[in-house]
HTML snippet that shows the backbone in 3Dmol.js (N, CA, C, O; Angstrom):
<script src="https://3Dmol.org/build/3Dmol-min.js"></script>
<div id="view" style="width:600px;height:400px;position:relative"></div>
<script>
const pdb = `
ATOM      1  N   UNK A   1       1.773  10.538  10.951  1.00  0.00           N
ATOM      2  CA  UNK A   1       1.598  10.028   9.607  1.00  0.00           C
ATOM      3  C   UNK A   1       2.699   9.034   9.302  1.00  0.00           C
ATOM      4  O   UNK A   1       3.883   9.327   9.467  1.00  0.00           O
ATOM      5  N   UNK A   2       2.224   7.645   8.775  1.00  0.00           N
ATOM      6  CA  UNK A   2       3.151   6.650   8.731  1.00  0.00           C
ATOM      7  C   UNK A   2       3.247   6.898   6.954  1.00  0.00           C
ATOM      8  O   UNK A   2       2.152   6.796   6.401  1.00  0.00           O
ATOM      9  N   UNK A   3       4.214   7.150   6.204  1.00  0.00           N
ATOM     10  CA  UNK A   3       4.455   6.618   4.676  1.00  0.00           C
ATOM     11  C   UNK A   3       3.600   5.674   3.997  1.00  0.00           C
ATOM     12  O   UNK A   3       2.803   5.856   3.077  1.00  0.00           O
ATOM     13  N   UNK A   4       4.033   4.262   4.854  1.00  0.00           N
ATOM     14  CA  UNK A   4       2.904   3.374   4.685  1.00  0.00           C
ATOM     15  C   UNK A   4       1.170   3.654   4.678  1.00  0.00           C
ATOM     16  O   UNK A   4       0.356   2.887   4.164  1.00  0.00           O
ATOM     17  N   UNK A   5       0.964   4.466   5.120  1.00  0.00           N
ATOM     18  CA  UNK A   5      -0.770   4.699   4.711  1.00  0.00           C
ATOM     19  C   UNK A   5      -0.956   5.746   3.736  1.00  0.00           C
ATOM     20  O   UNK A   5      -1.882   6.011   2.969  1.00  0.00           O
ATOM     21  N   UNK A   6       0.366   6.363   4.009  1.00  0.00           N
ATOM     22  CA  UNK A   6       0.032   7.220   2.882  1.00  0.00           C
ATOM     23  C   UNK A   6      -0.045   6.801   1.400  1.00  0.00           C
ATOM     24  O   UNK A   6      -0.882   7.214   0.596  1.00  0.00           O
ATOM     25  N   UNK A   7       1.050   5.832   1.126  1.00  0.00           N
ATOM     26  CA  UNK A   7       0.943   5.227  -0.012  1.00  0.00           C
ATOM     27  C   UNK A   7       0.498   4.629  -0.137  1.00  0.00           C
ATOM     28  O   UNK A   7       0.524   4.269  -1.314  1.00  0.00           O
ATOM     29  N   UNK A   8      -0.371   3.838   0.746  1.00  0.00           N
ATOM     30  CA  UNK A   8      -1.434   2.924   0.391  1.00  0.00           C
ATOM     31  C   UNK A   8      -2.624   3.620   0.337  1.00  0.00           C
ATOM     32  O   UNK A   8      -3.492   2.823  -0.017  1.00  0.00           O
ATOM     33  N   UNK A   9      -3.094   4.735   0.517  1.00  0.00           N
ATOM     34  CA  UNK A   9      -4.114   6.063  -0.162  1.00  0.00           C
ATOM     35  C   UNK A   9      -3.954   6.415  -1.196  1.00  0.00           C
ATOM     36  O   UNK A   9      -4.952   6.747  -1.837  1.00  0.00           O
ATOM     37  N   UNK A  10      -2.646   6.498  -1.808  1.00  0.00           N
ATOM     38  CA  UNK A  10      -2.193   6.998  -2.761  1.00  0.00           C
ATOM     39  C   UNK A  10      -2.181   6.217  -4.052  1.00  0.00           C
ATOM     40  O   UNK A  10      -2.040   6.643  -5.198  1.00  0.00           O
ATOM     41  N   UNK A  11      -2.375   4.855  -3.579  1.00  0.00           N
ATOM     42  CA  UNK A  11      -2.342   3.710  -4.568  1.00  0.00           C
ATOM     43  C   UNK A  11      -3.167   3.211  -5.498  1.00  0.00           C
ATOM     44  O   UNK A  11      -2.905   2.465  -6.441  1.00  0.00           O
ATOM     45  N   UNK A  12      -4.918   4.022  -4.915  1.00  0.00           N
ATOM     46  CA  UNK A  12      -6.000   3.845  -5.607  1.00  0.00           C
ATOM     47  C   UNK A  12      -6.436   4.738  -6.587  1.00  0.00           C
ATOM     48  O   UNK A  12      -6.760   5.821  -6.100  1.00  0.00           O
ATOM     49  N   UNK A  13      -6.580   4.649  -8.012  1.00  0.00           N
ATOM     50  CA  UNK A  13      -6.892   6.229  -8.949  1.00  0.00           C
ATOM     51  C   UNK A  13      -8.135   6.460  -8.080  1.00  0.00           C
ATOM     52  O   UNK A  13      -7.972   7.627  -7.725  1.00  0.00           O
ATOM     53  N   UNK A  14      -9.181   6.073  -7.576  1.00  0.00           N
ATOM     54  CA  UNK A  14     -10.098   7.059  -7.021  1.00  0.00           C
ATOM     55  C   UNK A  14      -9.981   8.202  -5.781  1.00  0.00           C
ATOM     56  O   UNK A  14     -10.506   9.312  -5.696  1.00  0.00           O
ATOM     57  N   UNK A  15      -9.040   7.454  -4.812  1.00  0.00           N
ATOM     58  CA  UNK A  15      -8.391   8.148  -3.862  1.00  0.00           C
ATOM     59  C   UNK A  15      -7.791   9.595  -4.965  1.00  0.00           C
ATOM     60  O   UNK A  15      -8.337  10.692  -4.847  1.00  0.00           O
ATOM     61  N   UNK A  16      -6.886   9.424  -5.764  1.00  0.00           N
ATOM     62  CA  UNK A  16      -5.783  10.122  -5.832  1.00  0.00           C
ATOM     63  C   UNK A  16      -6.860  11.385  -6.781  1.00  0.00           C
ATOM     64  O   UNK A  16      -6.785  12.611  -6.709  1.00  0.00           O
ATOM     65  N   UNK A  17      -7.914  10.450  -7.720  1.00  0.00           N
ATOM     66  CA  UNK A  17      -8.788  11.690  -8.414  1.00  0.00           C
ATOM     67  C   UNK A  17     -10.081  12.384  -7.318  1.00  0.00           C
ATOM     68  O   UNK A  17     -11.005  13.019  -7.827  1.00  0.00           O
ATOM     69  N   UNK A  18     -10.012  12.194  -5.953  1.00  0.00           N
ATOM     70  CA  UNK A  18     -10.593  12.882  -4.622  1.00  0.00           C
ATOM     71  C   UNK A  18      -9.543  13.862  -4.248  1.00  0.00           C
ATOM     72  O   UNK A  18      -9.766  15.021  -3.898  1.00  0.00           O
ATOM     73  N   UNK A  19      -8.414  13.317  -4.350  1.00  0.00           N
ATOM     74  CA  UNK A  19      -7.289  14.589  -3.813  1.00  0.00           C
ATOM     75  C   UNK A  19      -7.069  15.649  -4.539  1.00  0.00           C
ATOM     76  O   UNK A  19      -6.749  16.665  -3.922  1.00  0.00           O
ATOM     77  N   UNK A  20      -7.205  15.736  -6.467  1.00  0.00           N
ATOM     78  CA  UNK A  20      -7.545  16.154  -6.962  1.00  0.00           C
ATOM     79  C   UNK A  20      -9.145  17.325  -7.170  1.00  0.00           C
ATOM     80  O   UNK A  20      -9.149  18.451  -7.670  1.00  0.00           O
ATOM     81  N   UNK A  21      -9.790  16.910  -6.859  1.00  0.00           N
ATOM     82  CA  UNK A  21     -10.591  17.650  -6.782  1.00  0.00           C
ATOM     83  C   UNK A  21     -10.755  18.385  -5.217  1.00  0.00           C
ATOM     84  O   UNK A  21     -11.438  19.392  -5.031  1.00  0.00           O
ATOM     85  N   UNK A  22     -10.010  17.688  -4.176  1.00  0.00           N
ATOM     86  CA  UNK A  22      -9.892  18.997  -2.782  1.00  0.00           C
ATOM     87  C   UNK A  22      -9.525  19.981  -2.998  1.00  0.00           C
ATOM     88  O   UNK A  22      -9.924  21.022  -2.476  1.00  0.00           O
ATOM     89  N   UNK A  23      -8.465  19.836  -4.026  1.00  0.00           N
ATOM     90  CA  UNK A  23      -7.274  20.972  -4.163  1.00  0.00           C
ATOM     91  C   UNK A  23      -7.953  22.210  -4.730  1.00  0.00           C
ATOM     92  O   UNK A  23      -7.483  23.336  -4.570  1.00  0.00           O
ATOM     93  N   UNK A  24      -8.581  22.071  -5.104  1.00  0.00           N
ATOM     94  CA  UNK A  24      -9.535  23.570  -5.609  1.00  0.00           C
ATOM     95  C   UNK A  24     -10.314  23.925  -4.257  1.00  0.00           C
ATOM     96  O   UNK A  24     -10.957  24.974  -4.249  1.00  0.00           O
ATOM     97  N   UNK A  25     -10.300  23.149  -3.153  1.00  0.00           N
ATOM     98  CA  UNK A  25     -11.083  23.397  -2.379  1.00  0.00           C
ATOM     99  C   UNK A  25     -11.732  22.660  -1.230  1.00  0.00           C
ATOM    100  O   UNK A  25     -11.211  21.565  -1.440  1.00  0.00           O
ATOM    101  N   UNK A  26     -12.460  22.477  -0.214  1.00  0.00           N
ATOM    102  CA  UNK A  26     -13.141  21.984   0.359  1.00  0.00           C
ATOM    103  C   UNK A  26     -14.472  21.436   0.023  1.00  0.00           C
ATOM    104  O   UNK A  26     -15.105  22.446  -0.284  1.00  0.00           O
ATOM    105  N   UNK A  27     -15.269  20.411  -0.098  1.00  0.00           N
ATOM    106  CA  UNK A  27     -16.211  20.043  -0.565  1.00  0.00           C
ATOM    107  C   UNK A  27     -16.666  18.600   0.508  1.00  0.00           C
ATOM    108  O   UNK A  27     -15.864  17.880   1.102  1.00  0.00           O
ATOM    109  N   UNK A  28     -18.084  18.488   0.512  1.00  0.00           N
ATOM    110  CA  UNK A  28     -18.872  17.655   1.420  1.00  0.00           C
ATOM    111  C   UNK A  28     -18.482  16.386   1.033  1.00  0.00           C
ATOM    112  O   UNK A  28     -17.371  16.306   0.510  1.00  0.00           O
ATOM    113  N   UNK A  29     -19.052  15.497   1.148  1.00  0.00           N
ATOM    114  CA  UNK A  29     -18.728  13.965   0.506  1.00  0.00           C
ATOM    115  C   UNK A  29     -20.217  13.630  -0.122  1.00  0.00           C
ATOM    116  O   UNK A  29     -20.331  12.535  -0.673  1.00  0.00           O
ATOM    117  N   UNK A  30     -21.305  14.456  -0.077  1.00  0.00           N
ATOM    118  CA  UNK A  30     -21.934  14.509  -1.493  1.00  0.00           C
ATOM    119  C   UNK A  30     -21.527  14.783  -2.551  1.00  0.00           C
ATOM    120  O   UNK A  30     -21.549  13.957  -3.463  1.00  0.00           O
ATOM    121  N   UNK A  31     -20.902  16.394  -2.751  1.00  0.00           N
ATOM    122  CA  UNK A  31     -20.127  17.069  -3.753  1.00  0.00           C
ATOM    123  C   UNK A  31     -19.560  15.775  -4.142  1.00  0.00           C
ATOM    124  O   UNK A  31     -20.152  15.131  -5.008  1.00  0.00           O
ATOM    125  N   UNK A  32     -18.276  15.219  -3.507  1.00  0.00           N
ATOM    126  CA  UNK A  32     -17.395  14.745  -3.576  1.00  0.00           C
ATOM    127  C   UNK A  32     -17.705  12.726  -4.385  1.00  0.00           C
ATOM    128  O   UNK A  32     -17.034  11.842  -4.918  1.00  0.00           O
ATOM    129  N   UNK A  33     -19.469  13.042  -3.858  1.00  0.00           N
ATOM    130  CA  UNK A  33     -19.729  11.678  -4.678  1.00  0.00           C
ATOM    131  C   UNK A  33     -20.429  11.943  -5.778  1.00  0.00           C
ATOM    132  O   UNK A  33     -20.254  11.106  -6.664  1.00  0.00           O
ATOM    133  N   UNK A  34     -21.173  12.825  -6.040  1.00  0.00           N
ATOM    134  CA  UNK A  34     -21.530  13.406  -7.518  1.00  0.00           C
ATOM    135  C   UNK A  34     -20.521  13.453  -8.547  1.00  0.00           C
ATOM    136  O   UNK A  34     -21.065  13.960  -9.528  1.00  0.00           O
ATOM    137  N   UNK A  35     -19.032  13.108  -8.872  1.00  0.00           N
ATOM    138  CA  UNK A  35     -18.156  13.336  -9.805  1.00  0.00           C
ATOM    139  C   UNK A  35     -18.089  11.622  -9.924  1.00  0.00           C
ATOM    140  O   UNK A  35     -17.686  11.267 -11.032  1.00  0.00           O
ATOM    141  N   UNK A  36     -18.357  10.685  -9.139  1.00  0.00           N
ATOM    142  CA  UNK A  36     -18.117   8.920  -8.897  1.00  0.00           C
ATOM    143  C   UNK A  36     -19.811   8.493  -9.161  1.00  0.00           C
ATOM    144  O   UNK A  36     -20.878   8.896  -8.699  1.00  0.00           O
ATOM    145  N   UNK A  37     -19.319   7.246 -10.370  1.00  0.00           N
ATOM    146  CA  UNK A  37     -20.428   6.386 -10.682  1.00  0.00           C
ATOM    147  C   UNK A  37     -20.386   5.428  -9.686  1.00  0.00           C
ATOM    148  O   UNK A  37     -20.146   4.294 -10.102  1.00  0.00           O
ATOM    149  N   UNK A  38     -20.599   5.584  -8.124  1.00  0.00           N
ATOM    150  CA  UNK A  38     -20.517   4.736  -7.254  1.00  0.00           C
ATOM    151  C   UNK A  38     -21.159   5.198  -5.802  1.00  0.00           C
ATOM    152  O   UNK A  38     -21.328   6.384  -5.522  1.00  0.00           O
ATOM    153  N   UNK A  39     -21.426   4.332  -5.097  1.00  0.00           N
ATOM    154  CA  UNK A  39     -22.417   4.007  -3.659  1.00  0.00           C
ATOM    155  C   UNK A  39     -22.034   5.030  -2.416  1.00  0.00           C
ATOM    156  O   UNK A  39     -20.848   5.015  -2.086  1.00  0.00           O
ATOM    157  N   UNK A  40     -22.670   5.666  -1.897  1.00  0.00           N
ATOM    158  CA  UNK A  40     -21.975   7.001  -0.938  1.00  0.00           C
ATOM    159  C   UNK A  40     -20.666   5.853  -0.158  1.00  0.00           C
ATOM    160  O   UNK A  40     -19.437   5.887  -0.081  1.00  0.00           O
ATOM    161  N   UNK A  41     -21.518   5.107   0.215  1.00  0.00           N
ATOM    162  CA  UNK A  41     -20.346   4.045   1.437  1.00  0.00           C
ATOM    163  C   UNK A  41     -19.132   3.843   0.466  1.00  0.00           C
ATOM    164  O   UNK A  41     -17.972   3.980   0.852  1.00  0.00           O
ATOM    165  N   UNK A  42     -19.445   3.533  -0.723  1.00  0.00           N
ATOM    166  CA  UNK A  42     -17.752   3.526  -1.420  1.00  0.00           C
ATOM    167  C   UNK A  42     -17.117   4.388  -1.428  1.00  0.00           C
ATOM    168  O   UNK A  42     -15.920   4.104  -1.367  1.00  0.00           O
ATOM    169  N   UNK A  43     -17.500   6.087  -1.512  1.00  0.00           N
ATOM    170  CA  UNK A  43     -16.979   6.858  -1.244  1.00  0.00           C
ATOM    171  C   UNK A  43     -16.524   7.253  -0.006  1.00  0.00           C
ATOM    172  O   UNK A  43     -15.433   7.731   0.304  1.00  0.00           O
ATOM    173  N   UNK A  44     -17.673   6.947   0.793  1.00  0.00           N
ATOM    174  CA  UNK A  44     -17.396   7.016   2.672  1.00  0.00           C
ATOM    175  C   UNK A  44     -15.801   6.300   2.841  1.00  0.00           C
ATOM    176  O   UNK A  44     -14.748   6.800   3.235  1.00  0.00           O
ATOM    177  N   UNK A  45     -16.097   5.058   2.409  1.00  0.00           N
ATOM    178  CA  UNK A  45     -14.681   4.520   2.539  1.00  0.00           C
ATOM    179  C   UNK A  45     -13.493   4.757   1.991  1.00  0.00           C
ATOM    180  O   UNK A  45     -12.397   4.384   2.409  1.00  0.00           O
ATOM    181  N   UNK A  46     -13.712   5.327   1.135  1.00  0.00           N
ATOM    182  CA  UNK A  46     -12.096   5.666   0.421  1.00  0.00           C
ATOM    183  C   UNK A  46     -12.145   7.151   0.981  1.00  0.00           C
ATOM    184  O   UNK A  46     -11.138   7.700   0.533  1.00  0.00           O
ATOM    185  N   UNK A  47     -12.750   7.907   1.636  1.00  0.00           N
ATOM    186  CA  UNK A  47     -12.560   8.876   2.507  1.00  0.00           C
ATOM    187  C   UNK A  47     -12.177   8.899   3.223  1.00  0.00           C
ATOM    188  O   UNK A  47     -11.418   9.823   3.514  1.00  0.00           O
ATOM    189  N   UNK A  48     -12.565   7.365   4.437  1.00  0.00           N
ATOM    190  CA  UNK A  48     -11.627   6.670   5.602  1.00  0.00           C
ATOM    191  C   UNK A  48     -10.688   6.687   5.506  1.00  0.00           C
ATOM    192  O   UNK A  48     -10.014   7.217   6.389  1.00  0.00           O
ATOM    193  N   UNK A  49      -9.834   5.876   3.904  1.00  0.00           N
ATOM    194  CA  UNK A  49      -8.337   5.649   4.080  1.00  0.00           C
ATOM    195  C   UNK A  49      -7.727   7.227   3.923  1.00  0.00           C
ATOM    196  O   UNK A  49      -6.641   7.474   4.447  1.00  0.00           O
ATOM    197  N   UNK A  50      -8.234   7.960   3.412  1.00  0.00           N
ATOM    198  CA  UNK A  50      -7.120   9.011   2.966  1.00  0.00           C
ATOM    199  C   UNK A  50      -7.532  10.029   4.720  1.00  0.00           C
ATOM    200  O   UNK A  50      -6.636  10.700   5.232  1.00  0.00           O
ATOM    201  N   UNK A  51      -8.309   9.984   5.080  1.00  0.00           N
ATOM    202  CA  UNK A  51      -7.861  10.304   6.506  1.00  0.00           C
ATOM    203  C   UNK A  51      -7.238   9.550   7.715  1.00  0.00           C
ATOM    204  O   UNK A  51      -7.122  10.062   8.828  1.00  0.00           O
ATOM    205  N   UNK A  52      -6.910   8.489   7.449  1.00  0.00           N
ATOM    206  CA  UNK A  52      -6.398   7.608   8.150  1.00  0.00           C
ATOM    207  C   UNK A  52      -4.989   7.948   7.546  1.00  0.00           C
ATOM    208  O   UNK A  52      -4.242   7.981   8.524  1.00  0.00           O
ATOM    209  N   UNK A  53      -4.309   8.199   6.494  1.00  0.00           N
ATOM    210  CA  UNK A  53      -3.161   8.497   6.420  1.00  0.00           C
ATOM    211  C   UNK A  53      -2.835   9.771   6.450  1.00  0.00           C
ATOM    212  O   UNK A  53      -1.801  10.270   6.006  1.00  0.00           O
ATOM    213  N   UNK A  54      -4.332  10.671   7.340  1.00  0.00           N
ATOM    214  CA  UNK A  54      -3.932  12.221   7.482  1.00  0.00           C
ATOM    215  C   UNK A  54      -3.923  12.822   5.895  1.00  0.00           C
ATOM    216  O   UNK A  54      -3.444  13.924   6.162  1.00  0.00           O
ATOM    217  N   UNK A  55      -4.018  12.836   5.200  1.00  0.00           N
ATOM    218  CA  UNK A  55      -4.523  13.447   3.772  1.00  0.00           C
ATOM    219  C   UNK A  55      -5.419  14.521   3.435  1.00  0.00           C
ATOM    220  O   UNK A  55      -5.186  15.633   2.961  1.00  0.00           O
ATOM    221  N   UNK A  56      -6.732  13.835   3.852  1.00  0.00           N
ATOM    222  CA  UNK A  56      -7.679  14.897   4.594  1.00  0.00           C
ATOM    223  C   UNK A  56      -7.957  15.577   5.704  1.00  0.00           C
ATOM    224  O   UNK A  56      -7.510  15.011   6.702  1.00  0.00           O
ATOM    225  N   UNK A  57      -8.524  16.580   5.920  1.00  0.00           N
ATOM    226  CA  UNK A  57      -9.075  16.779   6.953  1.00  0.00           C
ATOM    227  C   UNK A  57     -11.151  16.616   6.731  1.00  0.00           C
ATOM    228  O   UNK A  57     -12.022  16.760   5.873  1.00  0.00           O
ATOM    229  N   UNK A  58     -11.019  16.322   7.838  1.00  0.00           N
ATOM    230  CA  UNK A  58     -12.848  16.432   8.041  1.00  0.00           C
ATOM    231  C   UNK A  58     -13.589  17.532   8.755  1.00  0.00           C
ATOM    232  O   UNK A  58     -13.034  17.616   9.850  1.00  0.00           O
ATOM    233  N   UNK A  59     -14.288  18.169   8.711  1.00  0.00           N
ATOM    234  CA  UNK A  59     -14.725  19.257   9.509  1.00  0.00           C
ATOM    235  C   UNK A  59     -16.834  19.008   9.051  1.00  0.00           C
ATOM    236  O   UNK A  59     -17.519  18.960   8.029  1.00  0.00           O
ATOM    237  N   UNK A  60     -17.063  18.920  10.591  1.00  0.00           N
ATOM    238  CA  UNK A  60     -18.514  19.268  10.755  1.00  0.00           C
ATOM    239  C   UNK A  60     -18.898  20.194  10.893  1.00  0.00           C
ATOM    240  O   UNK A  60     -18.331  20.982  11.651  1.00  0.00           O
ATOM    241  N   UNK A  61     -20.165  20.562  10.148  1.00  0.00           N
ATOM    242  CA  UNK A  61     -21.185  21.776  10.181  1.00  0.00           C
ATOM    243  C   UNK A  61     -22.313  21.313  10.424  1.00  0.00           C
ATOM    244  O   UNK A  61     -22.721  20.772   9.397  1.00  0.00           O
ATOM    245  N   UNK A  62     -23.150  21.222  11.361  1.00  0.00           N
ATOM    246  CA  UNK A  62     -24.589  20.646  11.065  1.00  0.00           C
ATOM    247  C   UNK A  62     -24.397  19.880  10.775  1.00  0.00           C
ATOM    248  O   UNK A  62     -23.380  19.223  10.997  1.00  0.00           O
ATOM    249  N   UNK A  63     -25.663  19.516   9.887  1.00  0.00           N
ATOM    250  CA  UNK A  63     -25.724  17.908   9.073  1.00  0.00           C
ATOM    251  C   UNK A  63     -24.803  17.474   7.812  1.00  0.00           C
ATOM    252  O   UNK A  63     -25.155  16.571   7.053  1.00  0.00           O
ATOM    253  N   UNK A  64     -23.561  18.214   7.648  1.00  0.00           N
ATOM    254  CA  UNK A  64     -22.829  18.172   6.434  1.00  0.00           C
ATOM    255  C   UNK A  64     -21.445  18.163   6.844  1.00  0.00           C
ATOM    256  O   UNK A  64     -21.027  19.132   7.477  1.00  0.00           O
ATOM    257  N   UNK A  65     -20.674  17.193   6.567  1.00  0.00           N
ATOM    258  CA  UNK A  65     -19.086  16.860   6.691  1.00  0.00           C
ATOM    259  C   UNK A  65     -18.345  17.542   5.412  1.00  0.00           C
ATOM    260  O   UNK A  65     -18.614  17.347   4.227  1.00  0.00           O
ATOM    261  N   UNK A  66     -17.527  18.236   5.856  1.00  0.00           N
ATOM    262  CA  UNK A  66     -16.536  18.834   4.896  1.00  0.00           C
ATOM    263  C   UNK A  66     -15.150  18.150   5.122  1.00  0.00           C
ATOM    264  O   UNK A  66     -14.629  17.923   6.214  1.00  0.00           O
ATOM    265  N   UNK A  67     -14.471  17.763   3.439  1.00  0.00           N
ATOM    266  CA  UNK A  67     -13.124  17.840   3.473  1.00  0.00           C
ATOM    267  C   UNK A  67     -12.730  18.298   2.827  1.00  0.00           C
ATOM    268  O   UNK A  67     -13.211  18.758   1.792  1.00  0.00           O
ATOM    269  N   UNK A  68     -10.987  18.356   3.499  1.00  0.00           N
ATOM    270  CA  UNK A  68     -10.118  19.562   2.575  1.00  0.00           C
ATOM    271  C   UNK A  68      -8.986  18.871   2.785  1.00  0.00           C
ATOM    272  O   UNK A  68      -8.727  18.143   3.743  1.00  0.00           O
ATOM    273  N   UNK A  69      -8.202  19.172   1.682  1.00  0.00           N
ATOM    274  CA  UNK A  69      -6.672  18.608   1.391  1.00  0.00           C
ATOM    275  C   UNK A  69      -5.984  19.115   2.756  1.00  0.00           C
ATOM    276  O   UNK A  69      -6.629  19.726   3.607  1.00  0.00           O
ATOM    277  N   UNK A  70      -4.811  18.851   2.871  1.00  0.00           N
ATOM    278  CA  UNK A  70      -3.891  18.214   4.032  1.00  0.00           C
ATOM    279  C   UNK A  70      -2.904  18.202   3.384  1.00  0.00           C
ATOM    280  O   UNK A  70      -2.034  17.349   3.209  1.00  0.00           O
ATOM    281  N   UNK A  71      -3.076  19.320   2.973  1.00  0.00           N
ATOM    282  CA  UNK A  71      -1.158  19.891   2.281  1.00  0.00           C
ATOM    283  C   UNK A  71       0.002  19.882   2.929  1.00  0.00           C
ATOM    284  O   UNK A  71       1.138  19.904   2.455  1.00  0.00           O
ATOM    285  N   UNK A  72      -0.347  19.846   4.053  1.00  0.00           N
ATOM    286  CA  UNK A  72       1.135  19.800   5.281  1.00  0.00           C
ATOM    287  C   UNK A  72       1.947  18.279   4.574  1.00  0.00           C
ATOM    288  O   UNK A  72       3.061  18.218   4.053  1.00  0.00           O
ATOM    289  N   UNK A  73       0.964  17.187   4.780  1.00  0.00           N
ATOM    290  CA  UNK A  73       1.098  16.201   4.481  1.00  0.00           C
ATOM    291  C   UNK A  73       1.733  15.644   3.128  1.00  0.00           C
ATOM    292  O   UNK A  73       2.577  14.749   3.170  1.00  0.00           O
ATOM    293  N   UNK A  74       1.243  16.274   1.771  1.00  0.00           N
ATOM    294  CA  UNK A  74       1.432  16.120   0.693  1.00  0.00           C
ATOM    295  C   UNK A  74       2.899  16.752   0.613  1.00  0.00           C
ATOM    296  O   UNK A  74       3.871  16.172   0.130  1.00  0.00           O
ATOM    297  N   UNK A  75       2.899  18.271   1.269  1.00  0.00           N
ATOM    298  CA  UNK A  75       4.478  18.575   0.964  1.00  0.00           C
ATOM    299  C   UNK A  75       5.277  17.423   1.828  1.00  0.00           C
ATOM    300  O   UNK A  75       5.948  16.749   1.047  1.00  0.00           O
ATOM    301  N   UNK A  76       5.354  17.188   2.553  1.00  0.00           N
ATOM    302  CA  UNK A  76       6.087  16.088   3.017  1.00  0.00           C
ATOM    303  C   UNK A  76       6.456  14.822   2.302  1.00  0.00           C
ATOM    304  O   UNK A  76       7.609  14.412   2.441  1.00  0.00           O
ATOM    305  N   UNK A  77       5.819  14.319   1.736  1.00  0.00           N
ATOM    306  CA  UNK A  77       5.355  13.382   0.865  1.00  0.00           C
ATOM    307  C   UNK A  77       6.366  14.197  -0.227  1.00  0.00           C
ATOM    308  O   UNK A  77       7.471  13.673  -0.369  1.00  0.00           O
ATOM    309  N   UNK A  78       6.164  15.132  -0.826  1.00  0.00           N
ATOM    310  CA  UNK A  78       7.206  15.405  -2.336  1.00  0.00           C
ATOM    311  C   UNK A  78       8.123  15.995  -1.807  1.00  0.00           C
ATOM    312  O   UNK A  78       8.890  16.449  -2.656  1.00  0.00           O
ATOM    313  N   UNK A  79       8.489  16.263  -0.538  1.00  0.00           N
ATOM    314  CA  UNK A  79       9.971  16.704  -0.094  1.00  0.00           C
ATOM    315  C   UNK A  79      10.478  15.371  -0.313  1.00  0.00           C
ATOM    316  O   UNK A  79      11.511  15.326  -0.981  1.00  0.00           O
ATOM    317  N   UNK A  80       9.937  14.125   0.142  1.00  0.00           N
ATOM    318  CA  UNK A  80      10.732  13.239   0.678  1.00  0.00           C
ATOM    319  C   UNK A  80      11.255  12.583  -0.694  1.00  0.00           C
ATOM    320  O   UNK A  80      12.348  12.035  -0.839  1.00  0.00           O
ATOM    321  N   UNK A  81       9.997  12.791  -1.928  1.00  0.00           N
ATOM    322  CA  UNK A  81      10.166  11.759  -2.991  1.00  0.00           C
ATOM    323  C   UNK A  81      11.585  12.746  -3.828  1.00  0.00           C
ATOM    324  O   UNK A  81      12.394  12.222  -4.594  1.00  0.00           O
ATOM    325  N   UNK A  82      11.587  14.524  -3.356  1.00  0.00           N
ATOM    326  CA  UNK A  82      12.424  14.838  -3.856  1.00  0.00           C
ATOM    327  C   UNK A  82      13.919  14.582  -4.093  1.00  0.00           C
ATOM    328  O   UNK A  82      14.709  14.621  -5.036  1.00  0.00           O
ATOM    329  N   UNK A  83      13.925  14.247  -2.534  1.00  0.00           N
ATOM    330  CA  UNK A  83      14.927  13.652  -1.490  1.00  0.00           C
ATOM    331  C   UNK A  83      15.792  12.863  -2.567  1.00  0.00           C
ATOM    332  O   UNK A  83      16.870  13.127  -3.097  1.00  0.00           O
ATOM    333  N   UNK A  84      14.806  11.669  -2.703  1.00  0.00           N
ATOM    334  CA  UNK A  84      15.326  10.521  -3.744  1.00  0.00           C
ATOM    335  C   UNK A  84      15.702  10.650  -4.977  1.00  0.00           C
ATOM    336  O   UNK A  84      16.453   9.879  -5.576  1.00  0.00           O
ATOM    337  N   UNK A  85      15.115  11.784  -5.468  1.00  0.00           N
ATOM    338  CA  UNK A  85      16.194  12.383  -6.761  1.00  0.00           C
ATOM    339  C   UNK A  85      17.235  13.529  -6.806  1.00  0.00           C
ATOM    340  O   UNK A  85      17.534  14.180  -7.807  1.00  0.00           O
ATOM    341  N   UNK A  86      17.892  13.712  -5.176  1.00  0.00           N
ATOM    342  CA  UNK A  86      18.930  14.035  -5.246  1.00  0.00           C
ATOM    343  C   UNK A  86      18.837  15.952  -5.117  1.00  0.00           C
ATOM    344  O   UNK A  86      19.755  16.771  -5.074  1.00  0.00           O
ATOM    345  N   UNK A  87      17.488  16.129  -5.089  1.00  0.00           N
ATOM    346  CA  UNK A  87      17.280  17.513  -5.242  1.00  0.00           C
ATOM    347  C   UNK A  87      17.744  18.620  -4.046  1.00  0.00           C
ATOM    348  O   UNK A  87      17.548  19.824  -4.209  1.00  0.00           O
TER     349      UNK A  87
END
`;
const viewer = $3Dmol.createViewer("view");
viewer.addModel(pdb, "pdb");
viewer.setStyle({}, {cartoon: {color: "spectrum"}});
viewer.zoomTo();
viewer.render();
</script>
């Protein structure tokens, strides 16, 4: 995991209101496009970036893709920002 992708995942409110709703849980990228007034592929894609900076994970079942937050990742991410305020 490079910083750089992470914060550039992190940079979009739709990305960051997807990470939001993992956190209760795992959910398909139907689920996950039923809460967005927008095109599955827009969602497909902003699914790309936040697994490309490791954020998500993806897991297949059959005909249905599941993701789930990638908390390893996120604590890393607020250790580091803790870092910077001295904590």
């Amino acid at each position: 995991m490079g910083f750089a992708e992470t914060f550039k995942a992190l940079s979009d409110p739709v990305r960051r209101e997807i990470l939001l709703l993992l956190r209760k849980g795992r959910l398909s990228a139907g689920e996950i496009g039923s809460h967005f007034d927008m095109t599955g592929a827009t969602i497909s894609y902003h699914l790309g970036i936040l697994k490309k900076a490791d954020l998500v994970f993806e897991t297949r079942e059959k005909n249905f893709i599941y993701y789930e937050l990638n908390t390893s990742v996120v604590e890393e991410v607020m250790l580091w920002l803790s870092q910077l305020r001295g904590e």
